[in-house]
N, C-alpha and C positions, 0 to 999 in steps of 0.2 A: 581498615574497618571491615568486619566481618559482614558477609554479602548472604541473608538468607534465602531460602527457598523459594518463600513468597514472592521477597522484595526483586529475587531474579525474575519471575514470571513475571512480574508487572513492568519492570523492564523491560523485558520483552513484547510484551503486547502493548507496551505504552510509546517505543519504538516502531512498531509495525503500523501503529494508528498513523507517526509522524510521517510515515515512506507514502504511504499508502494518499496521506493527503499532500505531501508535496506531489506527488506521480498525478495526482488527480487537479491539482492547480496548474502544473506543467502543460498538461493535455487541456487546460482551460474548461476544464466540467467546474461545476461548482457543488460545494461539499454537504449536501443537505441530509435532515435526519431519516429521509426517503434512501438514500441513498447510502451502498453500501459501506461505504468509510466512517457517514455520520452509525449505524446500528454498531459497528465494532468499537466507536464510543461509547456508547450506551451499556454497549457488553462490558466495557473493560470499567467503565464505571459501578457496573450492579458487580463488576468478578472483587472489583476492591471492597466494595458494603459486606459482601458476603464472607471475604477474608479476613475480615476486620471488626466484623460487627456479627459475624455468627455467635449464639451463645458459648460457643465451646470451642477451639482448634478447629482448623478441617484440613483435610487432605487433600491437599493442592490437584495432584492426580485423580483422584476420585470424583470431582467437582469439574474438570475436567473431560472426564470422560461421559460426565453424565451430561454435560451441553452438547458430546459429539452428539449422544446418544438420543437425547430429545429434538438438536435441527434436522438429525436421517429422519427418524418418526416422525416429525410432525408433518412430513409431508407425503410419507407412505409409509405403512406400517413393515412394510417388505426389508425395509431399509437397516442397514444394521453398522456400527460399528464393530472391527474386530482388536485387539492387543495384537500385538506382534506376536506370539506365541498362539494364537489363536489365528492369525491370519497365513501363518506357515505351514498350521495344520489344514488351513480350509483348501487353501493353493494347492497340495500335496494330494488332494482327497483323502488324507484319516479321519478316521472317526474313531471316538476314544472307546469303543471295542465293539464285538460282533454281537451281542447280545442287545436287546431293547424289549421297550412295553406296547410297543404297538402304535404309537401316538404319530399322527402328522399336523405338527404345529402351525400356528400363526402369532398374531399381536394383535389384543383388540383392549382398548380403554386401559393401555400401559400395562397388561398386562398379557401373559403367553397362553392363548387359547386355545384348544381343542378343533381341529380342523376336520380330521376325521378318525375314524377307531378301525385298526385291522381286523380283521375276522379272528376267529381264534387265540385273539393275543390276550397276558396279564391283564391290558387295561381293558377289554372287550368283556372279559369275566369279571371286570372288578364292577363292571356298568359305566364305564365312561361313557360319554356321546357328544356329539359334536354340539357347538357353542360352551361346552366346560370350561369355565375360567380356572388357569392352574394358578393360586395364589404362591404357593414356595415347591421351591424340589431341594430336600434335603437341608431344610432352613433356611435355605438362600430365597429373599422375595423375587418373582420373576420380573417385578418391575425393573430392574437392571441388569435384566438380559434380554437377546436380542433371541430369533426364531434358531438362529444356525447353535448359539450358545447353548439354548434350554435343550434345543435336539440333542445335543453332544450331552447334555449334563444327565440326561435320560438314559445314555447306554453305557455299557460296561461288561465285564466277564458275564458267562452265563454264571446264575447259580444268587449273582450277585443283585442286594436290595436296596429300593428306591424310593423316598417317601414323599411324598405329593400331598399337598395341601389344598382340595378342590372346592370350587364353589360351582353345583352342577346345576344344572336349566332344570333341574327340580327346587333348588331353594337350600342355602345350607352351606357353610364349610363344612368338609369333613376329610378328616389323615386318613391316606391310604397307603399302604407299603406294599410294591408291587416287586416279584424276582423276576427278575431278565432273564430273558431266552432268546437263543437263535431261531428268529424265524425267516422261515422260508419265502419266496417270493410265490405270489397268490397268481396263477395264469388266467387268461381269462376262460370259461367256459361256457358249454352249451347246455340246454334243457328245453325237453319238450313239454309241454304240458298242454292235457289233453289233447285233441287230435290235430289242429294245426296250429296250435301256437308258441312259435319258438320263441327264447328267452338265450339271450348272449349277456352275461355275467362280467363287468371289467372294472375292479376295484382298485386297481391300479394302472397305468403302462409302464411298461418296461423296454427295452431290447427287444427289436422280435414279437413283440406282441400283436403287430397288427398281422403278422401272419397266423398266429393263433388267431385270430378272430376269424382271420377266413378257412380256416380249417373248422373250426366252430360251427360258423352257419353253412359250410357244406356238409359238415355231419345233421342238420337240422332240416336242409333240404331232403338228403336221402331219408330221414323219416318221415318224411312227408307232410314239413311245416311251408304256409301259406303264409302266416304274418308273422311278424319277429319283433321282439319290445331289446331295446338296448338299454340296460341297465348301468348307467352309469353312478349310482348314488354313492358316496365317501368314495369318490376316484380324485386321487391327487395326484398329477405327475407334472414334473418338469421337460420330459423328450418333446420337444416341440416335432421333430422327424416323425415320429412312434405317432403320432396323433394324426398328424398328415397323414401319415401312411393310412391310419384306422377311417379316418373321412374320405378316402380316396374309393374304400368298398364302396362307397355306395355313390360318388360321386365323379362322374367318368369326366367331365370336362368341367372347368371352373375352377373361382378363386375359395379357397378352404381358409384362410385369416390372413388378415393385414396386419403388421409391424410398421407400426409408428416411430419415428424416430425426431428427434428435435433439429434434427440438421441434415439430414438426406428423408427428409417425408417419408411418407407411406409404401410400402415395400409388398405387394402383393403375393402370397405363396400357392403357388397353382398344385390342382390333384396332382400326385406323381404319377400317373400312367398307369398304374397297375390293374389288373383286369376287374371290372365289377364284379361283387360277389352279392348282392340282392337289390333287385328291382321292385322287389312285390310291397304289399303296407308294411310301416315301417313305425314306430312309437319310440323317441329317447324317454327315458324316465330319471329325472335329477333329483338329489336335494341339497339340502345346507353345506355338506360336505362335499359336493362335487365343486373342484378348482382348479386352478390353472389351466393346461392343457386340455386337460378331460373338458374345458369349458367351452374350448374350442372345436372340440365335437361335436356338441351339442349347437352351438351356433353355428356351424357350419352347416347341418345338414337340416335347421331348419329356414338357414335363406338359402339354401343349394337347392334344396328339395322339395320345401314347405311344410317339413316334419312335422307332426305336435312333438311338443317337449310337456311332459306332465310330472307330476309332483308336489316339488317345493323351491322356491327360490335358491339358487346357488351362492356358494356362499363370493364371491364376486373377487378374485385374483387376476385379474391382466394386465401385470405389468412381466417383462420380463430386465433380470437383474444382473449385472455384470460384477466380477471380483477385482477391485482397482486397489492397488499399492499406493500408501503414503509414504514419506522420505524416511521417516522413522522406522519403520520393518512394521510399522500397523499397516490397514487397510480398511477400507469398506466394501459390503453391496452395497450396490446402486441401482435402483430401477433406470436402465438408459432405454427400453420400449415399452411400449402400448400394445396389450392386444388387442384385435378388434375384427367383428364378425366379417361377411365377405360383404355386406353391404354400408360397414363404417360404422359399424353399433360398437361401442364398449360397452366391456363390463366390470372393469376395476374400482372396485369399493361398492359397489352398487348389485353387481351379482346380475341372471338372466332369469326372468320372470316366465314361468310354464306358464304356457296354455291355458291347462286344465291344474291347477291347484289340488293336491293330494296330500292327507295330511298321515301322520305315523313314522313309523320307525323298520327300519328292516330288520330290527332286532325284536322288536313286535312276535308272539308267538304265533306260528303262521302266514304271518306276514304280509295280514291284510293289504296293507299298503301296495306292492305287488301285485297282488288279487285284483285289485282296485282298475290300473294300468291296465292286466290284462283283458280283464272286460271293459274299457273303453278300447283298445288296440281288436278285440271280436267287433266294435262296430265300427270301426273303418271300411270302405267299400273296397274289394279287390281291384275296383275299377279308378279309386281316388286317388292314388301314388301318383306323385310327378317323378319327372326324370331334369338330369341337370339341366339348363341350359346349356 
């Protein structure tokens, strides 16, 4: 008798329910629908209705991967399924080529969102902004792709084009076609504006950055800046080191974020030692787009120091995600920590609420928004700055 594809899956899974509840009668638990043996009933009962009772065929594999893909998501949108060809490239670090549009992604309401927009880049001209719902890239719906997929399906040769289906925080689908290009890594910089107010620029971290930063505000000192606003707004970075290092300028002793873990608790990460580079008034400025790590700057130095943090609400990533192999040559991210300020605040899915509320865009002509910061950062008293404990 000929054994189809289905009927093996269901054997399969109709087997694994029966191991699972003899192993679980054995150890004397009892097999309730709470309980994980009774929900992989349940599962293999809705996997048969749906085999069986779809209007049309469906693909075993496709169905599949879309329950891997909804139990990772439903519980952080960080979460991702990979194929096995896609989890050899993620392992390896390729990326499916050197060119891209500028975008640094996430997952909100099933679909791949706009986290934040590079300076200078394809999507930065086209007007993207952060909260952009990407509905399809290249006709594919993003709702069955994960962050690391849509990132990779966004880059390719220079020269070469990419068409986006957005639904922008102004209202609206609308097709965009954008050419890829190799862009550069953004460092961070300094500016003075007017006579002592210095402005440190970090739209990203990278490698090395936190010694640009201190090269930065000693070029800022020497023009004879008194208070400094740290601009961290669309700074996305994964360097957990890079950020410590960048919270370490200004905080000579103390804990800079906690890692959470579910089985060795809370893991405190202290300043690295490196020498202070500003003591005087001090202003972060976030918004929507500032995540991850860059989040961890901002919480650090406002329980380290008492900083204001002004703007807008961040857009709220603290978990950190580990790259774990399944038997088959697939794999997942997994969020295995928490981050969390030096005082035990998260901010994953929830974001860190400023101070002082500022609303606008740095894309704004001008840049009021900016402007705004800097004159709350002029009425700071020279004399109000703490120092760590």
């Amino acid at each position: 008798m000929k054994v189809t594809l289905d009927r093996k899956a269901m054997i399969i899974i109709s087997a694994g329910i029966i191991v699972f509840t003899i192993a679980g009668a054995m150890l004397g638990r009892v097999v309730a629908v709470e309980s994980p043996y009774g929900y992989l009933k349940l599962f293999n009962e809705a996997f048969y209705l749906v085999v069986n009772n779809y209007v049309q065929p469906v693909q075993i594999d496709t169905v599949m991967e879309g329950a891997y893909r909804g139990m990772l998501e439903a519980i952080d949108p960080t979460n991702e399924y990979l194929k096995p060809e896609e989890y050899d490239r993620a392992s390896r670090g390729e990326s499916a080529g050197p060119a891209e549009v500028g975008l640094a992604l996430s997952k909100k309401r099933g679909y791949v969102v706009v986290l934040a927009v590079g300076a200078r880049s394809p999507a930065a001209e086209a007007g993207f902004r952060s909260g952009d719902l990407l509905i399809s890239i290249d006709g594919r719906s993003t709702r069955t792709m994960g962050t690391w997929e849509a990132t990779q399906a966004l880059r390719g040769k220079p020269g070469s084009r990419t068409t986006i289906v957005r639904n922008s925080t102004e209202g609206g689908h609308k097709s965009v076609t954008l050419v890829r290009k190799v862009l550069g890594l953004s460092p961070p910089s300094g500016a003075l504006v007017g006579a002592d107010a210095g402005v440190v620029r970090i739209g990203a971290i990278h490698e090395g950055d936190a010694r640009r930063v201190d090269q930065a505000i000693a070029s800022l000192k020497a023009k004879g800046a008194q208070r400094l606003l740290l601009d961290l707004r669309g700074c996305v970075s994964d360097s957990l080191a890079e950020s410590i290092g960048i919270a370490s300028l200004f905080v000579s002793d103390g804990t800079i974020v906690r890692v959470g873990d579910r089985y060795d608790g809370d893991k405190a990460y202290k300043s690295d030692g490196r020498k202070i580079a500003w003591d005087r008034p001090l202003v972060v400025m976030v918004d929507e787009g500032t995540a991850r790590t860059c989040e961890v700057v901002a919480a650090a130095l406002r329980d380290d120091l008492g900083t204001p943090i002004v703007g807008q609400r961040t857009w709220g990533l603290g978990s950190l995600q580990k790259l774990i192999p399944l038997r088959n040559g697939d794999g997942v991210l997994l969020a295995v920590g928490k981050l969390m300020s030096p005082s035990g605040k998260e901010w994953n899915g929830k974001g860190i609420d400023p101070d002082l509320s500022i609303e606008g865009n740095e894309n704004d002509t001008g840049d009021p928004q900016r402007q705004k910061a800097i004159d709350y950062l002029r009425g700071v008293s020279l004399q109000g700055h703490r120092t760590a404990a």
